[in-house]
BASE-100678 format. One record per residue (C-alpha): residue number from 1; chain; x, y, z. Coordinates in nm, 2 decimals. Layout:
REM BASE-100678
  num  chaine    east   north      up
  NUM       A       X       Y       Z
...
END
This chain:
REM BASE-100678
  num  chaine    east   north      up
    1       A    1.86    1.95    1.56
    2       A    1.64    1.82    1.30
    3       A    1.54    1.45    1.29
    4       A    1.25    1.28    1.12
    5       A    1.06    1.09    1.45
    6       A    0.77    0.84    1.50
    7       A    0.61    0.79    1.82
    8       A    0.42    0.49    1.71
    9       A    0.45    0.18    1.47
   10       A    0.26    0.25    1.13
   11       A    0.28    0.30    0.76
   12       A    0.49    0.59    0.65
   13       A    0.29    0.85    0.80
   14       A    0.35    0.83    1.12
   15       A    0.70    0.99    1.01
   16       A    0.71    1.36    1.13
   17       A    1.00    1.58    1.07
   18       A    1.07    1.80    1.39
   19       A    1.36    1.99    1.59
   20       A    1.44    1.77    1.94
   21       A    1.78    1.77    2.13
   22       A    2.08    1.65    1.97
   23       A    2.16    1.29    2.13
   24       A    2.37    1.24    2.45
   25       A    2.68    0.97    2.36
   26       A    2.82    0.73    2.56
   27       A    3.24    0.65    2.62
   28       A    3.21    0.37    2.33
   29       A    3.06    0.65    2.15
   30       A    3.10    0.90    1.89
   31       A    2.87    1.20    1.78
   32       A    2.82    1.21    1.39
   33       A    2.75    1.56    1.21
   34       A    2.53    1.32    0.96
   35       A    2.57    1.41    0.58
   36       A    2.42    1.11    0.46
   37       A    2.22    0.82    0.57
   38       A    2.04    0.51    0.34
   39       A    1.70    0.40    0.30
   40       A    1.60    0.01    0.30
   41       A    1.34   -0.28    0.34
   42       A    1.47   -0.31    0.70
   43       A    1.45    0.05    0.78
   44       A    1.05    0.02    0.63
   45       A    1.03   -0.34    0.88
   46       A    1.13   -0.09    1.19
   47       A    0.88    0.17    1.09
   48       A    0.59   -0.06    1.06
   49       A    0.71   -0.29    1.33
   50       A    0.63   -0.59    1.15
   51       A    0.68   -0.90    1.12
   52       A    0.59   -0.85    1.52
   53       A    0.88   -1.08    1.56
   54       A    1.17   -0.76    1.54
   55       A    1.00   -0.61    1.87
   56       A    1.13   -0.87    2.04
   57       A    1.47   -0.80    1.92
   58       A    1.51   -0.47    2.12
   59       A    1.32   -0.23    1.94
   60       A    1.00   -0.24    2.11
   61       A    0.71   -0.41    2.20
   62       A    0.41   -0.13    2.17
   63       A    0.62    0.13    2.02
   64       A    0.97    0.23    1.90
   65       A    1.22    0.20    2.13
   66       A    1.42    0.45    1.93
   67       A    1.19    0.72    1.80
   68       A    1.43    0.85    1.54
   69       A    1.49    0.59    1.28
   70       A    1.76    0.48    1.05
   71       A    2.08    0.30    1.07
   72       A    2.30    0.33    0.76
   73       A    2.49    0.65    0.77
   74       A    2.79    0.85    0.68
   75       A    2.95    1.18    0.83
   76       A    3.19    1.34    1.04
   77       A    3.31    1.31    1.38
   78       A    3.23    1.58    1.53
   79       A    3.29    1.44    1.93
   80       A    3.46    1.09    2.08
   81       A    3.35    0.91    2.42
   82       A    3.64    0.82    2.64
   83       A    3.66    0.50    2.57
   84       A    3.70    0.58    2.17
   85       A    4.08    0.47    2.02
   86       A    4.00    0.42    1.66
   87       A    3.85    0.78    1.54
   88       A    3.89    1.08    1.61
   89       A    3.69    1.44    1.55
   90       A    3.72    1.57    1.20
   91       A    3.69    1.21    1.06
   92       A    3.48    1.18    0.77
   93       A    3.32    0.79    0.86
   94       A    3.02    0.52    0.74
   95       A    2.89    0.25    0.88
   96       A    2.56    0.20    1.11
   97       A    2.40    0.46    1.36
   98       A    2.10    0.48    1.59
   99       A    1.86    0.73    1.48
  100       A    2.02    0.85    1.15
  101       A    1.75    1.06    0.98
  102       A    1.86    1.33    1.17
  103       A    2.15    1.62    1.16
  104       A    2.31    1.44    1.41
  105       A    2.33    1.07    1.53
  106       A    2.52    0.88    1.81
  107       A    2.74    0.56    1.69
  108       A    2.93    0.28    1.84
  109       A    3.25    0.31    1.76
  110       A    3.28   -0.05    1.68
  111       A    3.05    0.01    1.35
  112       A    3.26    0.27    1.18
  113       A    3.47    0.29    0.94
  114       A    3.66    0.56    0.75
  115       A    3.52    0.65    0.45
  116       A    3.71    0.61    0.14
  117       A    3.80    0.91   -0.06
  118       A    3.71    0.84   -0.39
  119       A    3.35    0.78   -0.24
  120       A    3.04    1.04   -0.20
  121       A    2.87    1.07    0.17
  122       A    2.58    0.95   -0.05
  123       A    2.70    0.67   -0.16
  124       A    2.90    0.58    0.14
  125       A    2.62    0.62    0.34
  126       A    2.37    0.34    0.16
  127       A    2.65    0.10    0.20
  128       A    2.72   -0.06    0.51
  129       A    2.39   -0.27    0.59
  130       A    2.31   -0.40    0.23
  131       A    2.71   -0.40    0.14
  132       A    2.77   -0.58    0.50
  133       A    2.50   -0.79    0.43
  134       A    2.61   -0.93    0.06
  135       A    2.99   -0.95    0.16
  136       A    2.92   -1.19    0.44
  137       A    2.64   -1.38    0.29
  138       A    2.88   -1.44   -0.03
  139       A    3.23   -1.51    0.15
  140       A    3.17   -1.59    0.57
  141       A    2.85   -1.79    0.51
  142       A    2.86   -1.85    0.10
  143       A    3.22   -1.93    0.06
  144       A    3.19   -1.81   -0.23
  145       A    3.56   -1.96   -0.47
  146       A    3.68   -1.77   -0.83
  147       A    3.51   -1.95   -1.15
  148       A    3.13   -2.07   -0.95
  149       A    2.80   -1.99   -1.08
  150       A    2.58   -1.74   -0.88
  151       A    2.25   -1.68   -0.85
  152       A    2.15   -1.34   -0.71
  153       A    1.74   -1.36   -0.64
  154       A    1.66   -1.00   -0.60
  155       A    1.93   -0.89   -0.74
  156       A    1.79   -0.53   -0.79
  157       A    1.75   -0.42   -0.42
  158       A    1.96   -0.28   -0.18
  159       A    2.10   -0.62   -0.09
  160       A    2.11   -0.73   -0.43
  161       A    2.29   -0.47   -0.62
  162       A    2.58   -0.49   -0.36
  163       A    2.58   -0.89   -0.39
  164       A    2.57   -0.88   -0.77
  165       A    2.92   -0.65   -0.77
  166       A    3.08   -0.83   -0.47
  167       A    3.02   -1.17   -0.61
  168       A    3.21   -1.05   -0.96
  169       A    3.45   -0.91   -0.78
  170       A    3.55   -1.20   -0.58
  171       A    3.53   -1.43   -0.95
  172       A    3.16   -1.56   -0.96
  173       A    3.00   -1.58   -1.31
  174       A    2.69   -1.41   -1.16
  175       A    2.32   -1.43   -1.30
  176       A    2.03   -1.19   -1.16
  177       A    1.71   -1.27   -1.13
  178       A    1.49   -0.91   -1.17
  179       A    1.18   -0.75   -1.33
  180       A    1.21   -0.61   -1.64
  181       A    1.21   -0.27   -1.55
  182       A    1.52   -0.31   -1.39
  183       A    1.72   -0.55   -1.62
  184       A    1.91   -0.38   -1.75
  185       A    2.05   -0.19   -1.45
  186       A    2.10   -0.54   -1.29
  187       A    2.33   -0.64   -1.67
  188       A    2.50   -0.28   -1.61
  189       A    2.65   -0.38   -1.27
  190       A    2.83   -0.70   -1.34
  191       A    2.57   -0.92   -1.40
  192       A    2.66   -1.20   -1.71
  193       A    2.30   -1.27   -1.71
  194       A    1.96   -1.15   -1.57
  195       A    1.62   -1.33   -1.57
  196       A    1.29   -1.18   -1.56
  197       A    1.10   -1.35   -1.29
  198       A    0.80   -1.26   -1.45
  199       A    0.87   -1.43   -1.77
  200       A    1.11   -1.75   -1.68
  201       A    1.09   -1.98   -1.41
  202       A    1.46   -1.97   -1.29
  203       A    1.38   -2.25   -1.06
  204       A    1.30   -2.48   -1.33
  205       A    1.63   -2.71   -1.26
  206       A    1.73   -2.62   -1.68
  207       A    2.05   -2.42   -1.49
  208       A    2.23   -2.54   -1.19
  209       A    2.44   -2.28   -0.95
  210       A    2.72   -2.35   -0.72
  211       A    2.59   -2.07   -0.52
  212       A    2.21   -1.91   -0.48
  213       A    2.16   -1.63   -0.25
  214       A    1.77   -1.50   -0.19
  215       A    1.69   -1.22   -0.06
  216       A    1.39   -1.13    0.07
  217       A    1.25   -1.40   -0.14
  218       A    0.93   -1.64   -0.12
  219       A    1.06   -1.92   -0.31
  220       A    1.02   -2.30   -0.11
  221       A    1.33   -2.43   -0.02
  222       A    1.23   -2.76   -0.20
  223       A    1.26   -2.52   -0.56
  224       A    1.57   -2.36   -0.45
  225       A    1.73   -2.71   -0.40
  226       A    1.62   -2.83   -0.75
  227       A    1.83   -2.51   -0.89
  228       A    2.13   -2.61   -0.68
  229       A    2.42   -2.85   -0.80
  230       A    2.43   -3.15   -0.55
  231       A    2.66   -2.98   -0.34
  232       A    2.59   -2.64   -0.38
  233       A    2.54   -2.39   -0.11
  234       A    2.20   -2.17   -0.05
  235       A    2.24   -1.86    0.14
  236       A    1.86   -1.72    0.25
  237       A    1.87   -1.38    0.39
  238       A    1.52   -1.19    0.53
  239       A    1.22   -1.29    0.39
  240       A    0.87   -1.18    0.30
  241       A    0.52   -1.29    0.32
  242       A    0.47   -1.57    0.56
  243       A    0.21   -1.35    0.78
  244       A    0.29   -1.05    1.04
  245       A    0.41   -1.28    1.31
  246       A    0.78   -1.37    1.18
  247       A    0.77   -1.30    0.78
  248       A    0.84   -1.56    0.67
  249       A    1.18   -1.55    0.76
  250       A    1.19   -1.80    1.02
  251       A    0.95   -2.04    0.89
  252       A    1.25   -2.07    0.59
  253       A    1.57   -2.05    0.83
  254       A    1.44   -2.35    1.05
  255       A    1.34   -2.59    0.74
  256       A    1.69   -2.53    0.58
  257       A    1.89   -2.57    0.92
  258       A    1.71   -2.91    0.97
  259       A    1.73   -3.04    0.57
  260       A    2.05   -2.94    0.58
  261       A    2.11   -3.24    0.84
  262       A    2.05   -3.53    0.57
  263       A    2.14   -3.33    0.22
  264       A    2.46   -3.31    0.10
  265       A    2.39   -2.89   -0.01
  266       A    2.44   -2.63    0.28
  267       A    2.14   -2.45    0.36
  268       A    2.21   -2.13    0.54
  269       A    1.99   -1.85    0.70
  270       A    2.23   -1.58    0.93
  271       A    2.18   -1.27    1.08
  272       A    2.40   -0.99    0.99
  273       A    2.71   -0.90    1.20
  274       A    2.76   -0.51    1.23
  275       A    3.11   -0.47    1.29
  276       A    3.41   -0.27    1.18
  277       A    3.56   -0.60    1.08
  278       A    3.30   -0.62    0.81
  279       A    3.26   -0.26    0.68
  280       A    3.68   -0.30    0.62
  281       A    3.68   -0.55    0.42
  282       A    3.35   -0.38    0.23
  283       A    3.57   -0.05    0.23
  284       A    3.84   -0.19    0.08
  285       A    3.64   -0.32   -0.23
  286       A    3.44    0.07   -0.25
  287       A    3.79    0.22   -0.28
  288       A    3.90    0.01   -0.55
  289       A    3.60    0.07   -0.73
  290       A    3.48   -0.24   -0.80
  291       A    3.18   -0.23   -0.57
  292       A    2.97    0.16   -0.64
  293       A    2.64    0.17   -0.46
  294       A    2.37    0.19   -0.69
  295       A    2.14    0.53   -0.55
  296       A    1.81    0.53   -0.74
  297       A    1.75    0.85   -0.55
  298       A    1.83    1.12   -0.29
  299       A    1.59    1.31   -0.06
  300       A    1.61    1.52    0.18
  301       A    1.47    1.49    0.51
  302       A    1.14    1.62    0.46
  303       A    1.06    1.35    0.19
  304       A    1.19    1.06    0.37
  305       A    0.87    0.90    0.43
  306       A    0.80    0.93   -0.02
  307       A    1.09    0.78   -0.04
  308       A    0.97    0.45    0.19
  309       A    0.65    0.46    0.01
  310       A    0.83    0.41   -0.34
  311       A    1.02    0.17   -0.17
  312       A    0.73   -0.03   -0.02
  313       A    0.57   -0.06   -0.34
  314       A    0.88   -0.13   -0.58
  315       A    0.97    0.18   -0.72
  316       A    1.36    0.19   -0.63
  317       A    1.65    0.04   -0.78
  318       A    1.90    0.00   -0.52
  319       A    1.88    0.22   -0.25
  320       A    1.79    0.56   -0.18
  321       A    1.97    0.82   -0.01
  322       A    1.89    1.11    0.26
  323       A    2.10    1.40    0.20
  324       A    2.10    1.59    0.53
  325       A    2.39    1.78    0.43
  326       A    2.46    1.86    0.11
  327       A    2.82    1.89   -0.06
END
C-alpha cells in the first residue's frame, strides 16, 4: 500500500510518501480501506516530536514509534479481528486509527463509529479528535447548561470550529475569539459574536463568561480568571509556547488544578478520552446537522506534508483533509 512515513522526528520534510506492507491487525482490531483521514496541530506535535514531553506518552523517545502518522480517519471495514462484535466488513466507519496517511490503517474497535449518512468521508474523517475533543471539554468537563455565555479562544481551528457549533447546539450564546482573516467564517458557524485578538483585548474583564474554553492558547490563567463570572468554569485544552520541554501545557494544567483549591471558579485541564462512547454522542449531533466540519482543504497524499506546513504557520481554517480515496 501507499502510506506517507517518517523515520525520524523533524519539520515536515521528513514526510516521505512510499509503498510498504499493509498493516497486520490484532482480534480487538479491524482493517480500514482508508478514504479519508484529517490533518491537525496534534498530528504536526507527533511529526516534530515536540514538546519532548509526548515521547514519553508512547510514541517514542529518539524516534516515532509509529512511522506512519495520523489518527483521525474514516473508511470501510474491509476485515474484523476475532474479538470484534460491534462492526462488521463493508461498514463505512470514523473515528481514530494508527497510521492513517495511508490506503490502509489498523483501528481499535473501541474508537469507531458508523459514519452517518448524510456525511462525506471528508468530513467524517476531520471529526473525531477535534469534535471528541470540543464535545467533552464543553459537556463532561465544561458542563456546559442552555442560556450561558461562551467564550471559544481559538475558535477558528480544528478544535475550535467544532466547539463553536457544539456549544450552540447544546444552547450557549457563544462568542469567538479569531483573527480577522477568519471572522467571518467563525460568525458563519454559529458564532453571535467574534473578537479579533489582534484588535481587542477580550480579557479586559468589560465581558464576563459562564464558560471560557482555550485552546492551544498562551493566555495566564490570572487573565482568564478576570474574564470569568465568580463561578464560572475555565476549560484549558493543549497549549503552546512554554519551551520544547512540555509546551506549555503543563506549566497551565498544574497552576489551574492547584488555584482551583481556594477559588470558587473550576479550573480544568483534561486529556482527551478516545472512545466509541464519545464519537456517539459526536455522531449523533453530525447527523442532525447541527455540527458540519469546517474543511479549509483537501490533499491528497503526496501533499500531506504542504498541507502541515500551512497549518504550522496559520494558513487553515479548520481542518484539512487527506483524500486517499476519492468518491
Amino acid at each position: 500500500m501507499r502510506a506517507i512515513v517518517q523515520d525520524c522526528f523533524g519539520t515536515a520534510d521528513v514526510l516521505e510518501l512510499r509503498t510498504i506492507d499493509r498493516p497486520q491487525i490484532t482480534p480487538k482490531q479491524v482493517l480500514l480501506e482508508v478514504h479519508a483521514a484529517g490533518i491537525d496541530r496534534g498530528v504536526a506535535h507527533l511529526v516534530t516530536g515536540t514538546p519532548y514531553l509526548i515521547r514519553l506518552f508512547g510514541y517514542g523517545i529518539t524516534k516515532p514509534k509509529h512511522p506512519v502518522p495520523g489518527a483521525d480517519v474514516a473508511g470501510r471495514v474491509v476485515a474484523v479481528g476475532d474479538d470484534v462484535s460491534r462492526l462488521r466488513a463493508g461498514d463505512e466507519v470514523f473515528g481514530i486509527a494508527n497510521g492513517a496517511y495511508a490506503e490502509y490503517a489498523a483501528a481499535d474497535e473501541h474508537k469507531l463509529v458508523l459514519k452517518p449518512t448524510n456525511i462525506t468521508f471528508e468530513q467524517a474523517g476531520v471529526a473525531a479528535i477535534s469534535g471528541g475533543t470540543a464535545l467533552q471539554a464543553l459537556t463532561d468537563v465544561g458542563r456546559l447548561e442552555a442560556g450561558q455565555r461562551v467564550l471559544v479562544i481559538g475558535a477558528s481551528g480544528g478544535v475550535g470550529t467544532f466547539t463553536v457549533q457544539l456549544a450552540k447546539a447544546l444552547g450557549g450564546i457563544v462568542t469567538g475569539v479569531a483573527s480577522t482573516a477568519k471572522a467571518d467564517m467563525v460568525r458563519s458557524i454559529g458564532a453571535e459574536h467574534v473578537i479579533d485578538y489582534a484588535t481587542q483585548d477580550f480579557l479586559d474583564g468589560a465581558a464576563r463568561y459562564d464558560l471560557i474554553i482555550d485552546i492551544g492558547g498562551r493566555n495566564s490563567i490570572r487573565r482568564l480568571r478576570h474574564a470569568l463570572t465568580p463561578t464560572g468554569t475555565l476549560v484549558l485544552i493543549g497549549g503552546e509556547g512554554g519551551g520544547r520541554w512540555t509546551g506549555g501545557f503543563v506549566e497551565r494544567q498544574l497552576q489551574a488544578l492547584v488555584l482551583s483549591l481556594v477559588v470558587r471558579q473550576r479550573l480544568k485541564g483534561f486529556v482527551n478520552k478516545e472512545d466509541h462512547t464519545i464519537l456517539e454522542r459526536l455522531a449523533a449531533h453530525l447527523a442532525s446537522g447541527a455540527v458540519v466540519p469546517v474543511v479549509d482543504r483537501t490533499v491528497d497524499l503526496e501533499h500531506v506534508p504542504d498541507a502541515i506546513r500551512d497549518l504550522t504557520a496559520g494558513r487553515i481554517a479548520g481542518k484539512a483533509a487527506v483524500v486517499v480515496r476519492p468518491a
